[in-house]
Every structure is written in structure tokens, then in C-alpha cells.
N, C-alpha and C positions, 0 to 999 in steps of 0.2 A: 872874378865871378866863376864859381863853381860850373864843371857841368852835369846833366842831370843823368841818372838812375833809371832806366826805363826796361819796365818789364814787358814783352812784347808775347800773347799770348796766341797761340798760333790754332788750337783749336785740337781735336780730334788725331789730327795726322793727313785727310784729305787737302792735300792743297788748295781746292777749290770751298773749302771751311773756311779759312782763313779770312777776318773779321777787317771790316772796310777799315778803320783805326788800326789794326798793324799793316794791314797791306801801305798804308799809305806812308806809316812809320817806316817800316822797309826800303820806301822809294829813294826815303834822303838819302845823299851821295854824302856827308857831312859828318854821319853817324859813326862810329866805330861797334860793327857786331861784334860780340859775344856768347858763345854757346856753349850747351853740358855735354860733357860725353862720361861715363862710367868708368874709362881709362885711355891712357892712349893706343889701344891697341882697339877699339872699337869706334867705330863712326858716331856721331852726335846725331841723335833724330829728329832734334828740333831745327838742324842747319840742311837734312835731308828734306824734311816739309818743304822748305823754304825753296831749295833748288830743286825740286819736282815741280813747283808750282812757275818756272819759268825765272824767277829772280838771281842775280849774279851777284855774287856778295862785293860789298865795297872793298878798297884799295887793304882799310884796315879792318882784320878780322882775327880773331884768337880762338881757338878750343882752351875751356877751361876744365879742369877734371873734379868730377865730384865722384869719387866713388862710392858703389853701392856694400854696405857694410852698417853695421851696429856698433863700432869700435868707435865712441864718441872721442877719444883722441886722433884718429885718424880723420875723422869727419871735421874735426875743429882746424887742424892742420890744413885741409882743404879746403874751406873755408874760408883761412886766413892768407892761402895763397891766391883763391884768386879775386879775395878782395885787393892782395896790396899789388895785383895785375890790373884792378882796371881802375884805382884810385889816381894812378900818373895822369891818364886821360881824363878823368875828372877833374882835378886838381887843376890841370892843365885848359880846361874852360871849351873841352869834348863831353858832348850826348854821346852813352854807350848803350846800347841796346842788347839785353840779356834775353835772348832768344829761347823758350822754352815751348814744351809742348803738353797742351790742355792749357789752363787757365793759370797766370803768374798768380791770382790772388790767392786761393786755396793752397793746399801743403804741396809745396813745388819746391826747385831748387833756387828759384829763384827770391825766397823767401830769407833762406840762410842767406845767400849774397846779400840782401841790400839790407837784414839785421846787421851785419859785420861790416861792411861800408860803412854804416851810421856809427858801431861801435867805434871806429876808429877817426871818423871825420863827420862831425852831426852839420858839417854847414853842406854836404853832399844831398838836395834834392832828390828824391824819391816819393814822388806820387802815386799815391793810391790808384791801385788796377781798376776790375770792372770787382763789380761786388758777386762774393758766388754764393753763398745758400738765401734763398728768398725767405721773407719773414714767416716765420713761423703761422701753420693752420689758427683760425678760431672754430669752437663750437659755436651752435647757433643760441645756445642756451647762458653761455656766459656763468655757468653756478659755482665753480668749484676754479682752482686755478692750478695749472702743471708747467712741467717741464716738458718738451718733445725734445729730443735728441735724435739727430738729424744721422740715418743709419748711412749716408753714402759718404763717409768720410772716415775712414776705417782706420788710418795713421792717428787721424785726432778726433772725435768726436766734439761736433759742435751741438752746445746745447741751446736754445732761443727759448723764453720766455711765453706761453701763451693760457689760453684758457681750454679745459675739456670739460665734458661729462659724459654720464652715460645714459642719458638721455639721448643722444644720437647716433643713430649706425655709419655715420659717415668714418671712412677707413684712409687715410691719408698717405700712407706707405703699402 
């Protein structure tokens, strides 16, 4: 049996953020964390959260590097390395926990992780985070039908589905 994929979203950066479902994910003793840092020459802010907020990392723990760059060979290379660092542990029938900071579901790094995970082993469990941009506004009129494209997502724009007109001054952003 595989073990599982687990993106643990830590929230803003205040420790005391930190959402009752990761606080408790963290408690497991069982787990092996995992975190980002930009290189090795700089600290991970998502395993900072974590030890501000009082928590001691387990026995087993790694920095993974994801470097900040637009050289999509370099970003595929890092990718592929620390997939095949936390595939032993999964393979091996270990829960890792990919520690990130704001929200694993949205454009994070924990996104590239568990695409390249799956690319390389799809029986490796990874469930779906918390869901981040909420459904799309309606007008009250319903006449006409648009797109709203959701401006706080600046790497990717996400587009939803809904209805407007202008028959209302309601302003949504």
C-alpha cells in the first residue's frame, strides 16, 4: 500500500493562522515532513511558520529545493528531484507531508510536487486540498451570460462561469 501525498497548508505566515486540519496533520509523529526553500542557502518559510508556532519537527524531515526562476528546464529538474526524494517514502507505505505556506490548492509549489509524483507513480494518493476561489458572483437579473475572471491570481488566472448585466450596480472586485 502506497502512502499518501498530503499537502499541508499553513495559512498567511502567523503561526496562530494555522487551520485546525493542518495543526492536527502536524501532530502525527508517523509522518515524514517536507518543505520548500528557494535554495539551499536560504531557510524554508513554510517549516519557519511551523517552528514559530511551537511545533518540533519529526525524526524524519527534508528541505526540498525549488528554485525561484522561469528556466522551465531548471524548474522541471527540480521537480523531478524531489519527486524521486519523497517517492522512497511513499512507495515504502509513509504519509509525507509537503509543508507550504498560504494555501496548497491554489499556484503553490506544492502543485508541481504532487503533478510529478502522479506523473511518475499514479497509484501514489493525493487528495484534494481545501478549494480556493469561491463560485463565481450572479447578477440578480440573470439576462445576458459572462465570464468573471478572478483578478487575485496573477501566475494563473482563473476564469468561472457566471451570469451579469447591466442592469446592476452591484461591483464584485
Amino acid at each position: 500500500m502506497r502512502g499518501t501525498l498530503w499537502g499541508i497548508s499553513l495559512g498567511p505566515g502567523d503561526p496562530g493562522l494555522i487551520t485546525r486540519a493542518a495543526w492536527e496533520a502536524l501532530q502525527r509523529r508517523d509522518a515524514i515532513w517536507v518543505y520548500p526553500a528557494r535554495s539551499g542557502k536560504t531557510p524554508s518559510y513554510a517549516l519557519d511558520i511551523v517552528l514559530r508556532s511551537g511545533l518540533e519537527p519529526p525524526a524524519e524531515h527534508e528541505l526540498l529545493l525549488f528554485p525561484m526562476t522561469h528556466d522551465g528546464e531548471k524548474l522541471a529538474r527540480a521537480w523531478m528531484k524531489a519527486a524521486e526524494t519523497v517517492l522512497p517514502w511513499l512507495r515504502a507505505g509513509r504519509d509525507v507531508l509537503f509543508l507550504v505556506e498560504g494555501d496548497a490548492s491554489t499556484y503553490a509549489t506544492f502543485g508541481h510536487l504532487a503533478r510529478t509524483v502522479r506523473a511518475l507513480d499514479e497509484q501514489v494518493p493525493v487528495p484534494a486540498s481545501t478549494p480556493s476561489p469561491p463560485p463565481a458572483p450572479r447578477c440578480r437579473c440573470r439576462s445576458r451570460s459572462k465570464t468573471i475572471r478572478w483578478p487575485s491570481f496573477p501566475q494563473r488566472m482563473v476564469s468561472a462561469p457566471s451570469t451579469a448585466c447591466c442592469r446592476t450596480s452591484t461591483r464584485w472586485f
